[in-house]
C-alpha positions in Angstrom: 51.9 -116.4 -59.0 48.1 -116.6 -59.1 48.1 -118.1 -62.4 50.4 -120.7 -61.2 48.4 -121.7 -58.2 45.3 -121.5 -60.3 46.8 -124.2 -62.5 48.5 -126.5 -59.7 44.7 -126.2 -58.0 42.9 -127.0 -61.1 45.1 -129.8 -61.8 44.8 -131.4 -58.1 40.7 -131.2 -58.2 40.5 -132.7 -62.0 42.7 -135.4 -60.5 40.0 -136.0 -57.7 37.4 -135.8 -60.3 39.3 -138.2 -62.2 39.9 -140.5 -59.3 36.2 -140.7 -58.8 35.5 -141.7 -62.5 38.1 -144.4 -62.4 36.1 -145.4 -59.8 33.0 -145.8 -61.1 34.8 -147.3 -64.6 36.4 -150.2 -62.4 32.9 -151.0 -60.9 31.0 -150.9 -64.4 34.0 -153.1 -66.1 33.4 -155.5 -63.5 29.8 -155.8 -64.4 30.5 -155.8 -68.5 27.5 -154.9 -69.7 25.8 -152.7 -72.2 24.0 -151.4 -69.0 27.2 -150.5 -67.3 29.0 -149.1 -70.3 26.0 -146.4 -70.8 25.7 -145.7 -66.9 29.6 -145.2 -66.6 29.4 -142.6 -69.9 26.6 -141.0 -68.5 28.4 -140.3 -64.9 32.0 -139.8 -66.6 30.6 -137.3 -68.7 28.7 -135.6 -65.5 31.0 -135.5 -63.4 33.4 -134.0 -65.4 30.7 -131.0 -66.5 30.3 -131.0 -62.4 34.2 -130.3 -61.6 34.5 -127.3 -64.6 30.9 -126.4 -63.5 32.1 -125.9 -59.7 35.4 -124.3 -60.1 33.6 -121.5 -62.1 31.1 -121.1 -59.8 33.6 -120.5 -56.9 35.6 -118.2 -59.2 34.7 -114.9 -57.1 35.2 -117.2 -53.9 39.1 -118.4 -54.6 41.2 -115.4 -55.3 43.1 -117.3 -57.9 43.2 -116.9 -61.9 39.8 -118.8 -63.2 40.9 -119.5 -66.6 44.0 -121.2 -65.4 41.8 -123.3 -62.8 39.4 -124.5 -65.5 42.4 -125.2 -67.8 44.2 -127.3 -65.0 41.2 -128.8 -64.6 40.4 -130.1 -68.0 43.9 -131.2 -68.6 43.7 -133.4 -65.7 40.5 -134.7 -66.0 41.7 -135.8 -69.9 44.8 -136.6 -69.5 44.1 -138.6 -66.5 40.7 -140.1 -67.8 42.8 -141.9 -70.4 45.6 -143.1 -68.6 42.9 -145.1 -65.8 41.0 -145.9 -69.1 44.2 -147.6 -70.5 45.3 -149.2 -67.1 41.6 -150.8 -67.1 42.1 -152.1 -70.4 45.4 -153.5 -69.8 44.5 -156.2 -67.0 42.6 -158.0 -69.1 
């Protein structure tokens, strides 16, 4: 049961970190320039080190499974990274 609340958890705060680099992607778009592009890599690929970084730092804090948090985590943040990516690209 821990392993599945691990994963649901993981999945639901990739999602947040996801939601957060849409975000910032929808912002730099807007602005369409080589400027933009480099900031929104360079805060993409931070905050997603930030969300794995933080759910193994409270691994002895939550008293669910850590490997299946980080997993859920990176799944979402992928998976969902490239379905806002796609979306962003499609309305133009």
């Amino acid at each position: 049961m821990k392993i599945v609340l691990g994963l649901i958890v993981g999945l639901l705060w990739g999602a947040a970190a996801s939601a957060v680099i849409s975000l910032i992607g929808k912002k730099c778009a807007a602005a369409n320039t080589p400027e933009a592009i480099t900031a929104y890599a360079r805060a993409s690929s931070l905050i997603g080190l930030a969300a794995v970084l933080i759910v193994f730092l409270v691994r002895n804090i939550i008293p669910l499974n850590t490997l299946a948090m980080i997993m859920g985590t990176a799944v979402s943040l992928s998976s969902l990274s490239i379905i806002f990516a796609l979306k962003i690209s499609s309305r133009k």
